[in-house]
N, C-alpha and C positions, 0 to 999 in steps of 0.2 A: 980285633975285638969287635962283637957287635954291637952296631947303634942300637941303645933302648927304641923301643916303641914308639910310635909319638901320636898312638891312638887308645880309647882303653877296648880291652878284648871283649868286654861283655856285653856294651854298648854297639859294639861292632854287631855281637851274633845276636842283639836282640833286633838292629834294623834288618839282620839279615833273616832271622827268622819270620818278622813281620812280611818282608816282599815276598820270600816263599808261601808262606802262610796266605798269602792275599793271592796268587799270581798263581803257584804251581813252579814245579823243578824246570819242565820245560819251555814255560812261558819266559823266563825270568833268565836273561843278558845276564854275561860277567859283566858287562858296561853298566845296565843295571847296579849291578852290587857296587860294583866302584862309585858310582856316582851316589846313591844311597850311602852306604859305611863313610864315604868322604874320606876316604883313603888310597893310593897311587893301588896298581895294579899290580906293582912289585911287592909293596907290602902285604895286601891281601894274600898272594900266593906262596909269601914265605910266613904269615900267621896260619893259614889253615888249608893251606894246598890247593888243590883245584877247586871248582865248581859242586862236585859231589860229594868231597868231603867238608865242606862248607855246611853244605845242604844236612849234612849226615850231622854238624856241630850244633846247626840250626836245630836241628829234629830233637839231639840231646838237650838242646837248652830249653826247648819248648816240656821235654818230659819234667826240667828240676823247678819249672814254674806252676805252668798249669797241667799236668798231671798228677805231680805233688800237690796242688793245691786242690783237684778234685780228691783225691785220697786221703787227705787231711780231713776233708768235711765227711766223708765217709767215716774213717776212723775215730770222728770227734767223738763230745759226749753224748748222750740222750738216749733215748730209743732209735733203735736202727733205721726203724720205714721214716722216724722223722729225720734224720738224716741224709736217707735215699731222698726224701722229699725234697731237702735245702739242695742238695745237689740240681737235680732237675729244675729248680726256682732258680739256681743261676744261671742255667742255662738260659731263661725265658727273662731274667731278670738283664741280661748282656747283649742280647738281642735286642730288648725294650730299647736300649740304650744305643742302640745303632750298629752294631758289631755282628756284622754277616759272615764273617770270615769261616762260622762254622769247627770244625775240630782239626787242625792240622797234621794231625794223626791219621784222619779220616782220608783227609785230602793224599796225603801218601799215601795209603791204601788202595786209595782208587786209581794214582797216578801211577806211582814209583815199585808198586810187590810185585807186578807184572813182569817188573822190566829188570830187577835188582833184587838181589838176593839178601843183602845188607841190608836197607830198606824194609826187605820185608818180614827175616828176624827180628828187628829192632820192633817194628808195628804190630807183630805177633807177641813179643816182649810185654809192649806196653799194654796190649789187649789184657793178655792174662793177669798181669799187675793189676788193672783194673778189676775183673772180674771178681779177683781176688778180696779185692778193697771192698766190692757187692756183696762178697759171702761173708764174710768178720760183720757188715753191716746187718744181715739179714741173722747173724747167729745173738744178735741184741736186740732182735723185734719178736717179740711173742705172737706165736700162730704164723710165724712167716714159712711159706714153700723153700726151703733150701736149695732146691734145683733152681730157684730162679735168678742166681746168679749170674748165669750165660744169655737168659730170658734179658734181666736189667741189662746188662752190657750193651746188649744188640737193640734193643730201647734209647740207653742213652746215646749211643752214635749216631743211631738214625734221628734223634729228638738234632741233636747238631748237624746231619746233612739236612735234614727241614729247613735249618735255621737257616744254612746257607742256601738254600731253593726257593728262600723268600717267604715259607710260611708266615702268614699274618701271625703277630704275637700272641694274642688271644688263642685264635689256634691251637699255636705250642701250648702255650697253657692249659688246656683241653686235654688234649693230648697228654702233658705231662701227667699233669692230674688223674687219667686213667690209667696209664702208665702205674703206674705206681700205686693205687690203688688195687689192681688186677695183679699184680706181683710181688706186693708186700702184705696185702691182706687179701688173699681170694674169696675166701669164704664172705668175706661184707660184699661183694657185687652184687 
């Protein structure tokens, strides 16, 4: 019979998410994770297998937080460009607040599609999901460009590689605000 747990799983992949998230796949020691999760090395590999499927648990759990939680504000209620807007406000609004870590999504993108094929379905996955979440948003904004579904996407990533590049917030702000202006309403530029 096997021993229960004596850690909780979620708590695990959310510190294990945060060191990725912060670090990088190959920055980031199993000695790392052991000592972060605060759990034997034995149990880590019999909850979530090696190092890359960790990583891959990590990635999943980052999409049922904040992925979800940018597609939620997309999907809310109101007018769609004000929506697109509050989007991009948290971006600038999380950053304000000290949180450089950028889009983890991102950061696998740049790391892990190169090198892993799983990795970069998933990232290509999450992309389109989003894009997705831009066009429903942009089909609620009167006068909005429809094409610029793929335009916002490739906006809001690089609005969070800024973030994590140190852009001053002000900046971003700038930035978002044209952003989003020039591809929710073109015609007011």
């Amino acid at each position: 019979m096997a021993r229960p747990r004596e850690f909780d799983i979620d708590e695990a992949l959310e510190a294990a998410m945060n060191l990725f998230w912060a670090q990088g796949y190959e920055a980031t020691s199993m000695q790392e994770l052991v000592d972060v999760l605060g759990i034997k090395k034995g149990s880590l590999y019999a909850a979530f297998g090696d190092k890359r499927q960790l990583y891959l648990a990590a990635l999943r759990h980052y999409d049922k937080l904040e992925i979800a939680g940018g597609i939620a504000i997309l999907d809310g209620r109101g007018d769609g460009a004000d929506r697109i807007k509050r989007l991009f406000d948290n971006v600038t609004r999380v950053v304000g607040n000290g949180d450089r870590r950028g889009c983890f999504l991102c950061n696998a993108a740049v790391e892990q599609t190169p090198v892993d094929t799983e990795v970069d379905d998933y990232v290509s996955a999450g992309m389109r999901r989003i894009e997705a979440a831009f066009a429903r948003a942009l089909a609620d904004s009167p006068g909005a460009d429809m094409a610029a579904a793929q335009a916002l996407t490739t906006a809001y990533m690089g609005l969070r590689v800024m973030a994590k590049g140190g852009t001053a917030v002000v900046e971003l702000k700038r930035t978002a605000s044209r952003l989003v202006a020039a591809l929710c309403h073109p015609m007011q530029i």
